[in-house]
N, C-alpha and C positions, 0 to 999 in steps of 0.2 A: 691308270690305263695308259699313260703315257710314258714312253722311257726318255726321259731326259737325255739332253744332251748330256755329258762327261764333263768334269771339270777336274785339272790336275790340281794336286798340292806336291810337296814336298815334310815328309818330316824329321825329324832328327831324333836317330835313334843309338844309346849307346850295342855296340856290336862285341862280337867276342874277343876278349883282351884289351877291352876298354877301347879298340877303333870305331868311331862314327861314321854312321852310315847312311846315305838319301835312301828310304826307301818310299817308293813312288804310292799312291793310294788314290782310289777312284771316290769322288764329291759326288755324289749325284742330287742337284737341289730337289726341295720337297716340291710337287706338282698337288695345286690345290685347284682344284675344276671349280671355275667361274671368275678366279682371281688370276689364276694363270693364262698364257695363251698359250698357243704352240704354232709350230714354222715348219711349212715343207720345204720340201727338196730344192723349189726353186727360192727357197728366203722369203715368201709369203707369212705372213704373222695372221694366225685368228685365233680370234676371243672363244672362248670356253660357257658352255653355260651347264649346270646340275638341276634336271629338274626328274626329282623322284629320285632314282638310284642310279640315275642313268646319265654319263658328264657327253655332252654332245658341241660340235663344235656349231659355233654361232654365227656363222656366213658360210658362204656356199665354195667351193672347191672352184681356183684356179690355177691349177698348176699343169703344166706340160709335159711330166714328167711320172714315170713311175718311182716310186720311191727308193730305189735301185739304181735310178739315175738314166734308168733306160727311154728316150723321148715317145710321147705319145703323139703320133700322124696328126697334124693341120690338117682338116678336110674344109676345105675352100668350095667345093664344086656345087651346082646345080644353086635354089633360092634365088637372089634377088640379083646374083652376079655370076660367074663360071659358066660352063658346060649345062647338059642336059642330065649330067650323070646325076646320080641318087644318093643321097645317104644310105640308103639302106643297100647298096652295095659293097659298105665296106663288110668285112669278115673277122677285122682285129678293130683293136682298142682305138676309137678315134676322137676328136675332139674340134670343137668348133664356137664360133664364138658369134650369137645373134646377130642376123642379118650382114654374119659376113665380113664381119668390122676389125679394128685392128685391135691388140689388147691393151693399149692404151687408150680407148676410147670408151665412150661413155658406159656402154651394154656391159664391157666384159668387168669395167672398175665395180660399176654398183650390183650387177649380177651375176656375176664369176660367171665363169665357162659350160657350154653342155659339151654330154659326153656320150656315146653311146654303151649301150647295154657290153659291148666287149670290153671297152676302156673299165666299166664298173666292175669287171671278173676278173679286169687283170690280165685277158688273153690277147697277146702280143703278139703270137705267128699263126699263122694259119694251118690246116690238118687235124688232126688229131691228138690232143693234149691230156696228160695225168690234169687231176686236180691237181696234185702238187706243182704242177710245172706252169705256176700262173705267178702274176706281179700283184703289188699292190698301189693301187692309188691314193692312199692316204698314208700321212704321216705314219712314220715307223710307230706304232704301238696302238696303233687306230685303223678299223675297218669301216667299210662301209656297211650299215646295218644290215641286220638281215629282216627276214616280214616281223621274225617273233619281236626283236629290237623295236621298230615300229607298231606294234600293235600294243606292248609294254608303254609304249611314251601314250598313246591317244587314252590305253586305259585309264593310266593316273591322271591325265586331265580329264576326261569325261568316261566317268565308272561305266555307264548305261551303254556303253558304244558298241558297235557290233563288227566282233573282229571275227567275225565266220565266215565273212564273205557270201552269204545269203541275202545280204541287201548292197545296193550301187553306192551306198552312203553310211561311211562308219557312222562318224559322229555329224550334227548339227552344227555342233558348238567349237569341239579342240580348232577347227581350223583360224575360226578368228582370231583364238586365243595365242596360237601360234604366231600366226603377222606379226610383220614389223609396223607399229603406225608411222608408214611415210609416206609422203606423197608420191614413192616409187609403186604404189600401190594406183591406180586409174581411179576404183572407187576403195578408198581409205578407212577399212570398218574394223581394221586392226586393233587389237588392245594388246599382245604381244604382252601377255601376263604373266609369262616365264621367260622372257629374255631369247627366247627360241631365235626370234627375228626373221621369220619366214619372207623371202622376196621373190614378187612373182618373173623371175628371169624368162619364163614362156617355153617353148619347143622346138625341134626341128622334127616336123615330119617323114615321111620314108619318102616322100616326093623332093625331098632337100630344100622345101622352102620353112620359111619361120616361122611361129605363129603365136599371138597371144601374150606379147611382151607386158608389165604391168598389170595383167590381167588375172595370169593363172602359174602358180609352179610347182613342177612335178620334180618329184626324187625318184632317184631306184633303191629297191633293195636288193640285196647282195642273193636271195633266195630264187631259184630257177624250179618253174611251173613246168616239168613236162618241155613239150616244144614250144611253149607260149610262152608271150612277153611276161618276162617275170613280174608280181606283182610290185607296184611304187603308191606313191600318196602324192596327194591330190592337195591343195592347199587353194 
């Protein structure tokens, strides 16, 4: 799933009329999901984990950056500091860091960064966009899931779950399973039985304030409902 980085060699080869020759050749090391890690754009390193058929990375996204190198907007405003203005004002990709804090600090080290629904699609200008003409925010050879991606991982942890979306509540059980046990958790009932490491980073609501740090964490999928918020999971 992952395209490695490049690694050069050189070899030596005899050429015609017996002149040698460098000819250059591309190493690409063997990427093995849960032993390897991988590194975005901006040099962040995370751990890999395989659970089922499916290699998923094992902390949470923070990076700045499309993977193109193109920066994703700091939204600072409204919440606990700034203006009145809203999160849900922006229209492209943005990116914010619990209660407003810097990223060296505590929220954004152990709980990587939130992001909104545009920053997840990739949609960087505003108007009218091809699907094609969208970024990606994860590592070159990595998406963001989409619902089916997500409903594939809860199935192989809890066969009985219900990915119909007929009930409020897939599974009972995947979500604990999923946790990291740590005490980044409020009440700690994680068993984190596939290395998933689920942490509850919390929300920014459309009012721009925070909510729910330690408590509760939401993902997006990459799959778009109509004009509804695309569906995410719940942990």
């Amino acid at each position: 799933m992952l395209v490695s980085k490049i690694a050069m060699s050189q070899i030596m080869l005899p050429a015609y009329q017996g002149v040698v020759a460098k000819i250059p050749t591309v190493v690409t090391p063997a990427f093995t999901c849960t032993t390897s890690t991988i590194t975005d754009v901006d040099g962040n390193v995370y751990n890999t984990v395989l659970i089922g058929t499916q290699c998923w990375m094992a902390s949470n996204l923070r990076v700045t950056k499309y993977n193109d190198g193109t920066a994703i907007p700091l939204n600072v405003t409204g919440g606990s500091v700034g203006t009145s203005e809203t999160w849900q004002n922006e229209n492209t990709g943005a990116y914010t860091i619990y209660g407003n804090e810097a990223s060296s600090d505590a929220n954004a080290t152990n709980y990587g960064f939130l992001y909104n629904w545009y920053a997840a699609k990739g949609i960087y200008k505003t108007g009218e966009i091809a699907s094609t003409d969208t970024l990606n925010i994860c590592p070159i050879g990595w998406h963001v899931p989409t619902d089916s991606d997500c409903n594939k991982l809860v199935k192989f942890i809890d066969s009985g779950a219900d990915t119909s979306y007929t009930s409020t509540t897939q599974s009972s059980s995947a979500g604990t399973k999923l946790k990291k046990n740590s005490s980044l958790w409020l009440t700690n009932t994680g068993t984190d039985d596939y290395g998933f490491s689920a942490l509850p980073g919390g929300y920014r609501f459309d009012d721009g304030n925070f909510y729910d740090i330690r408590y509760i964490a939401f993902f997006w999928s990459a799959t778009e409902k109509s004009t509804t918020p695309a569906p995410g999971s719940v942990t």
